[in-house]
ZAMARGU-4260 file (C-alpha; in steps of 0.2 Angstrom, whole numbers, plus 5000, padded with zeros to 4 digits):
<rodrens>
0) 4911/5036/4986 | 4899/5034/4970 | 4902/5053/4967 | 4919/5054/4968 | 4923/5040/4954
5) 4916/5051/4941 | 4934/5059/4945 | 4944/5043/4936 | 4940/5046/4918 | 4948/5065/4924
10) 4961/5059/4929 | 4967/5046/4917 | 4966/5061/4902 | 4972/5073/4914 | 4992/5073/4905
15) 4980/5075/4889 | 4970/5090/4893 | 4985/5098/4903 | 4999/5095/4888 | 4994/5115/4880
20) 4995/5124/4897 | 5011/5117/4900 | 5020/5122/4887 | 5012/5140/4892 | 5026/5148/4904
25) 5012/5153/4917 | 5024/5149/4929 | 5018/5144/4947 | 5000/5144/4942 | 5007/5129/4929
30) 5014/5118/4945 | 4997/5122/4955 | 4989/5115/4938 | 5001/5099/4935 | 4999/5095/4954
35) 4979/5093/4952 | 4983/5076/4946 | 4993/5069/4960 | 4983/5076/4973 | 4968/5069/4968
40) 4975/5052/4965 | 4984/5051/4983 | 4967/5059/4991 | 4957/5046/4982 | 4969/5032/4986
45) 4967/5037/5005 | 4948/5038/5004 | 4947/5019/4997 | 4961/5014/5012 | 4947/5020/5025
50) 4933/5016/5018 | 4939/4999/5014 | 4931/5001/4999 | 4937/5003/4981 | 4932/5016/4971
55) 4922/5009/4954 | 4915/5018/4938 | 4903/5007/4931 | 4902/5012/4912 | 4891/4997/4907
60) 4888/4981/4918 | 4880/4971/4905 | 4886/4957/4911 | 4898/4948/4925 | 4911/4942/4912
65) 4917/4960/4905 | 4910/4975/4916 | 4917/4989/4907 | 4925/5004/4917 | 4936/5008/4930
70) 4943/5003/4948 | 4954/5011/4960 | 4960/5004/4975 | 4975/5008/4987 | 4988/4996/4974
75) 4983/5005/4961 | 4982/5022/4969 | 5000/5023/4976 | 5008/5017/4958 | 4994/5028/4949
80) 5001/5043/4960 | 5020/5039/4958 | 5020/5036/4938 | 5008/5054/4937 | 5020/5065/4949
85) 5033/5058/4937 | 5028/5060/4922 | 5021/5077/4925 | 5039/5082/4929 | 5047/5073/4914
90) 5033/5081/4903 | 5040/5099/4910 | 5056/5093/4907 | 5055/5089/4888 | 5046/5106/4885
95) 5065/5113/4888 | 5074/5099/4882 | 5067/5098/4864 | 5065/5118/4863 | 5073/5116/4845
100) 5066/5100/4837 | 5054/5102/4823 | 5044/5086/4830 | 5043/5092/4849 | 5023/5094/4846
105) 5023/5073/4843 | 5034/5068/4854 | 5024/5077/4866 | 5008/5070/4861 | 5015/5055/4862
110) 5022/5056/4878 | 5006/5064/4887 | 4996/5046/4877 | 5007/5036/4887 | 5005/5044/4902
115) 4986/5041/4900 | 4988/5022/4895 | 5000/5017/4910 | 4984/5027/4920 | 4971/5017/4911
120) 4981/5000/4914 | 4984/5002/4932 | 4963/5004/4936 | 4960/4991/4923 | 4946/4980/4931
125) 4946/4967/4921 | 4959/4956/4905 | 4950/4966/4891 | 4954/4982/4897 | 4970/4977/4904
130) 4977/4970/4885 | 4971/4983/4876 | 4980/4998/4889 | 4996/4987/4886 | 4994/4987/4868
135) 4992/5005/4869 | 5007/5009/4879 | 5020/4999/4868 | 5011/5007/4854 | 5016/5024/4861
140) 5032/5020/4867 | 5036/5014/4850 | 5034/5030/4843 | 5045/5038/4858 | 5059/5026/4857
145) 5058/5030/4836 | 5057/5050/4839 | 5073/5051/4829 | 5071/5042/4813 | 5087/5045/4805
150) 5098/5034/4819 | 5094/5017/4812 | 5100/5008/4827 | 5087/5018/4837 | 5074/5013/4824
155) 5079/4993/4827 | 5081/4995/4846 | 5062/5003/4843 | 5057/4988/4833 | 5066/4975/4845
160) 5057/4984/4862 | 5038/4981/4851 | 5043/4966/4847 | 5044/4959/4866 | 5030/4968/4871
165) 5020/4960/4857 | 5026/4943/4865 | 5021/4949/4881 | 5005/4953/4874 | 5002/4938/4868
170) 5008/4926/4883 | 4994/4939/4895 | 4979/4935/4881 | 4984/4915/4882 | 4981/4916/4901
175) 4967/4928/4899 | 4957/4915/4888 | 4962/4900/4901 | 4958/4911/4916 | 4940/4911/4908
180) 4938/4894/4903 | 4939/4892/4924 | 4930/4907/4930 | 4919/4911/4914 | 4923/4928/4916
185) 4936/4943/4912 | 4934/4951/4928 | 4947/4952/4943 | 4934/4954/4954 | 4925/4938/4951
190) 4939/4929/4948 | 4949/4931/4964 | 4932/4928/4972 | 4931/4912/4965 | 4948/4906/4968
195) 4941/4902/4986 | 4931/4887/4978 | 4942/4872/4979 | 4932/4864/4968 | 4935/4875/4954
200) 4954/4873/4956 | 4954/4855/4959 | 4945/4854/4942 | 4952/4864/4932 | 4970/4862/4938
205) 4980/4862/4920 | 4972/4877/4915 | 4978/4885/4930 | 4995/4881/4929 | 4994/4886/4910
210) 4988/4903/4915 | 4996/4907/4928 | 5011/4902/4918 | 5008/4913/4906 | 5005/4930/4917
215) 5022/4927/4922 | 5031/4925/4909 | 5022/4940/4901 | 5026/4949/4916 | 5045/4945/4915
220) 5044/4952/4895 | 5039/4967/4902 | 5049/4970/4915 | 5065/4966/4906 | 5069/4951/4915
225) 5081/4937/4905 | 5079/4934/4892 | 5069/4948/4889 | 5083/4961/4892 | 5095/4963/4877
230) 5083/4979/4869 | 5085/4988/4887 | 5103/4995/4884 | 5102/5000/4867 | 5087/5012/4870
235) 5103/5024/4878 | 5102/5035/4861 | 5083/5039/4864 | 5079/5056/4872 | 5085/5057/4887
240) 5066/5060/4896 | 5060/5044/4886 | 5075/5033/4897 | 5067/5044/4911 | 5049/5038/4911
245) 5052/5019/4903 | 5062/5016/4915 | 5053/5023/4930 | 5036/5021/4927 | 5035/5008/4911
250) 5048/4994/4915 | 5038/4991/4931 | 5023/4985/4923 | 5027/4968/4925 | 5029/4968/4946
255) 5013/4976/4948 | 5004/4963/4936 | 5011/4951/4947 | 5006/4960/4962 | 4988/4963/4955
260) 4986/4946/4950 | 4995/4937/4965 | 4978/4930/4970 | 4978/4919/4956 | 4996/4917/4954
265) 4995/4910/4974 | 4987/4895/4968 | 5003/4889/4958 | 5018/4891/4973 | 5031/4885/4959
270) 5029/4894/4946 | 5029/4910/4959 | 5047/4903/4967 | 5051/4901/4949 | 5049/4919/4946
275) 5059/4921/4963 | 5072/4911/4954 | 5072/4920/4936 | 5073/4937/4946 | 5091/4931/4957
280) 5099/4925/4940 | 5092/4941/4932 | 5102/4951/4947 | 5118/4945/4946 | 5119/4944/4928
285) 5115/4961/4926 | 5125/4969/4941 | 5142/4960/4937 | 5137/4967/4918 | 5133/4983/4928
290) 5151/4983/4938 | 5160/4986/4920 | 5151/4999/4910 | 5159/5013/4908 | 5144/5024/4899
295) 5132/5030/4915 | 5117/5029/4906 | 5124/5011/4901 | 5126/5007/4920 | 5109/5015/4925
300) 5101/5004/4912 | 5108/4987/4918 | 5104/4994/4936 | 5087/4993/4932 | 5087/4975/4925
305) 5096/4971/4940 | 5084/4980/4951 | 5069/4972/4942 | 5076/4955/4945 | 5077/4958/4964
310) 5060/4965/4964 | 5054/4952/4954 | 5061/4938/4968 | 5052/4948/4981 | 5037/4944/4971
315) 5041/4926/4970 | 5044/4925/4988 | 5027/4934/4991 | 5035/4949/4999 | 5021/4960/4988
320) 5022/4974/5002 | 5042/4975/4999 | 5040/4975/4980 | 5028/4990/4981 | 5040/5000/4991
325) 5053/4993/4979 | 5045/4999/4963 | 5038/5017/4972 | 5058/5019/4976 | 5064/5017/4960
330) 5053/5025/4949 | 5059/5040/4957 | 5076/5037/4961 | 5078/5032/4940 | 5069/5045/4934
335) 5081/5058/4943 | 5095/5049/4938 | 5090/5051/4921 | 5084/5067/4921 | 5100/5071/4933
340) 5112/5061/4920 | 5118/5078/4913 | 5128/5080/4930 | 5136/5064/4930 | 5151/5070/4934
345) 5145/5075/4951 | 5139/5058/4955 | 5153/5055/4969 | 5140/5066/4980 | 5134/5053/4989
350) 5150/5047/4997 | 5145/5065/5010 | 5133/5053/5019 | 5148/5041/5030 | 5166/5042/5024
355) 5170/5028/5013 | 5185/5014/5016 | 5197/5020/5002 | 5206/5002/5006 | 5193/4989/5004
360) 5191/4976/5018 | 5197/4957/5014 | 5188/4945/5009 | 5187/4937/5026 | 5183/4952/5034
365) 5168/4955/5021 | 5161/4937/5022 | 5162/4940/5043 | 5152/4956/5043 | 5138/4950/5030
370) 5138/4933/5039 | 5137/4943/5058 | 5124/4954/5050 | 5113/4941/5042 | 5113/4930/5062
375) 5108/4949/5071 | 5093/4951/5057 | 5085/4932/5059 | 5090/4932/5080 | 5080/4948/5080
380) 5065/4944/5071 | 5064/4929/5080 | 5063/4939/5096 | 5050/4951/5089 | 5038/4940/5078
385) 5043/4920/5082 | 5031/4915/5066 | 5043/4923/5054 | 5055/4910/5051 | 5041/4898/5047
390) 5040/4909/5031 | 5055/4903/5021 | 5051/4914/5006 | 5053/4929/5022 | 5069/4923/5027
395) 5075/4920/5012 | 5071/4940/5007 | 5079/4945/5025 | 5096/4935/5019 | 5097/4945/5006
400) 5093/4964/5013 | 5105/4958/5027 | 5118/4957/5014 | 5115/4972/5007 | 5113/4980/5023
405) 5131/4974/5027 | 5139/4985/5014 | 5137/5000/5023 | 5147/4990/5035 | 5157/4986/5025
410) 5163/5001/5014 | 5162/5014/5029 | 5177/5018/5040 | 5166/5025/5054 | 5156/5010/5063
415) 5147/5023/5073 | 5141/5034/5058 | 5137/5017/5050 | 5127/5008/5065 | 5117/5025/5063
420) 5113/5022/5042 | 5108/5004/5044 | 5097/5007/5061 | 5088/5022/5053 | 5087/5009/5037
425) 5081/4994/5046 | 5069/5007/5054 | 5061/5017/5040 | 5061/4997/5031 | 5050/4988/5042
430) 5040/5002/5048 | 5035/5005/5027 | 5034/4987/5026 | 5020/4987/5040 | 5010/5000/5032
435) 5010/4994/5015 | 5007/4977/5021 | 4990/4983/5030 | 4985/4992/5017 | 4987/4977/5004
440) 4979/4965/5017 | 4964/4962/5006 | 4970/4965/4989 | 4987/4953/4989 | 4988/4936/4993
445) 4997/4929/5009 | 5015/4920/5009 | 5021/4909/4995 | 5019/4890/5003 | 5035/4879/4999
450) 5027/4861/4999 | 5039/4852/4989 | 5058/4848/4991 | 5059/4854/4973 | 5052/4871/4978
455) 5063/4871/4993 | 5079/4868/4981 | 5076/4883/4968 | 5072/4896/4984 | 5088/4890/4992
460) 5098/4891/4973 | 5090/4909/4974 | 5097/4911/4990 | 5115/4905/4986 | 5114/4916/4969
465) 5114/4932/4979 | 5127/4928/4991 | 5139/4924/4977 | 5136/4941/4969 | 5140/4948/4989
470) 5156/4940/4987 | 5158/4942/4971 | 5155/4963/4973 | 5167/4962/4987 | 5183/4952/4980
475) 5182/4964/4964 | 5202/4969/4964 | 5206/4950/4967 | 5197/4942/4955 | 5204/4958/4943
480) 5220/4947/4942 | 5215/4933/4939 | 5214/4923/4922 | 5195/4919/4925 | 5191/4937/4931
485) 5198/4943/4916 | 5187/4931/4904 | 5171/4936/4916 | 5178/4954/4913 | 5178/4953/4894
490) 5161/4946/4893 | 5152/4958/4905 | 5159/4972/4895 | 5151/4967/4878 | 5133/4961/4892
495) 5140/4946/4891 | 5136/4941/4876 | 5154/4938/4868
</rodrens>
């Protein structure tokens, strides 16, 4: 395994080495080329999943406080994969898509930097390392997001996004310099090994919280969560594959250094179900904004905010596996959307899968179905696995899908075709779920531990947050005639902020 981590350094400069043959048209040969990459990552990532052993490059071990080099295991390898896969095909994408701009050879210098510094952050072994590959990547998204100089309010949307991530930076290097006070060392490593001595947490219990504090709210900063969001939806003037990789591969940074870091985060239960609670209000504020845009790359950017709040309560709710499979799925699915964007008109497609209710259900009929389908989910997993519901962070995630799961349900006007979807959903689901989950065994912490009535109080407000926005997304045309829908109307137009 020693042998093959001489292959990371490769790797990470890879979109550098591999920017001049791809804007060679040497057709297949080019795709053999930009599929190197992806194919090692994923063959490496398996390697460390059976050998059970990450695969390290020790630089220079000087010391145990700052070992410099790199580390991948099976976390880092499946997002390492996704974010190279994807920005391989948005690289090939901007070739053709700037043809006639004069500045195409910077924008894609910057974008192939980028590339190499989400890389370098995700096999980060240590704070050090892991500041300085942030710092990189808002440096180089900078100069993406201010590609076109002359369209000022691009410049101060550019300048706005550096901004938040210079507070992010800042919140990750006050918990980096508390983490060490109580571990004396920069290390992830020696840290979460550590974390086992109850001693060290007992004493150091304030800086904990502190740090821990502080990773989470520099996490929320980076993935757009309130009230970190307002920059997202004015980046639509920026080049189209710019909204492509931010929003697939960059925006998600802040789930996977909570996942990364859920070890340490584990030892401080509130300020995790905090997160959970953050990320529901982030949701629904962000889909009822979403329901009124009329722009799509508008609604596709207020998707994401909503879709980072929702993986960023799976997070808080310990469900690491899920928000791995969460974060994978969206990268792609928003970097097709984007790149896909140009055929908007041709987004009605997806209605081909089950033939949707022209006439929307009642109210009534919506609450039974979500409320029918939410029993049959819990009943279920009770049969199956009877320490579940002892997880509430679990059950409280299963509400939640269930409701989602209901909508098929709900919107379909053949119950046979939808019994079909959601069976090969609730399938594909849990059987990912298990595979992720046993992957991540050793690298993620275990469930979020409510031991507080307080704790128990912000989860169930999490709860009740999402199943307002079920009813809410399913008594759309009533509310439309009221005098409060109309004021909610108004305001989620302008992002609610008027």
């Amino acid at each position: 395994m020693y042998n093959f981590s001489y292959l990371l350094p490769l790797v990470i400069i890879l979109p550098i080495l591999t920017r001049r043959i791809d804007q060679c048209d040497l057709g297949f040969r080019t795709i053999l080329i930009n599929s190197l990459g992806p194919v090692i990552l994923l063959t490496l990532s398996v390697m460390t999943y059976i050998s059970g052993v990450p695969l390290e490059l020790s630089v220079w071990k000087f010391s145990s406080i700052m070992p410099l080099g790199l580390k991948l295991d099976i976390l880092s390898g499946i997002i390492s994969t996704t974010v190279l896969l994807i920005g391989n095909i948005v690289f090939r994408y901007s070739i053709r898509y700037l043809q006639d701009d004069l500045e195409r050879e910077n924008f894609l210098r910057n974008l192939s930097l980028l590339i190499s510094s989400v890389l370098l952050m995700l096999m980060s072994p240590n704070f050090i390392l892991l500041i300085f590959s942030f710092f990189a990547i808002s440096h180089f998204l900078f100069k993406l997001l201010s590609h076109l100089e002359d369209d000022r309010s691009a410049m101060i949307t550019a300048k706005k996004k550096l901004t938040v991530d210079r507070i992010s930076d800042v919140f990750l290097v006050v918990a980096s310099f508390f983490i060490f006070l109580v571990f004396k060392s920069f290390d992830f490593e020696v840290i979460f090994n550590q974390i086992q001595n109850i001693q060290v947490n007992d004493t150091n219990k304030l800086y904990l919280v502190i740090a821990t504090a502080s990773i989470v709210i520099s996490a929320m900063a980076k993935s757009v969560l309130t009230p970190f969001h307002h920059w997202l939806p004015n980046t639509m003037g920026a080049p189209t594959p710019v909204s492509a990789i931010m929003h697939a591969g960059i925006i998600n940074a802040g789930g996977y250094l909570v996942i990364r870091m859920s070890p340490l985060l584990s030892q401080s239960p509130t300020v995790l179900i905090l997160l959970a609670f953050v990320g529901s209000a982030t949701t629904f504020w962000a889909t009822v904004v979403m329901f009124t845009q009329t722009s799509i790359k508008k609604n596709l950017a207020y998707s994401t905010i909503a879709q980072m709040g929702f993986m960023m309560f799976q997070c808080g709710v310990g469900a690491y596996s899920v928000a791995i499979i969460h974060i994978v799925g969206h990268a792609f699915y928003k970097a097709y959307a984007f790149l896909n964007s140009g055929s908007a008109v041709e987004i009605g497609r997806v209605s081909r899968y089950f033939p949707k209710n022209m006439k929307r259900p009642t109210i009534q009929h919506s609450l039974l179905i979500g409320g029918i389908t939410v029993s049959l989910m819990l009943f279920s997993l009770k049969i199956f696995d009877q320490e579940i519901l002892n997880d509430l962070g679990k059950v409280a995630l299963l509400i939640v899908l269930s409701l989602a799961v209901s909508q098929v349900f709900i919107l379909s006007t053949s119950r046979s075709q939808a019994l079909k979807v959601t069976s090969a959903m609730v399938f594909v689901y849990f059987a990912l779920t298990s595979i992720v989950s046993s992957a991540l065994v050793e690298i993620v912490s275990g469930p979020v531990s409510i031991d507080s009535n307080a704790e128990l109080v912000i989860l169930s407000s999490s709860v009740v947050i999402f199943i307002t926005l079920f009813i809410i997304q399913n008594s759309l045309e009533l509310l439309s005639r009221t005098s409060i829908g109309k004021w909610i109307y108004v305001r989620a137009l302008n992002g609610g902020l008027k």
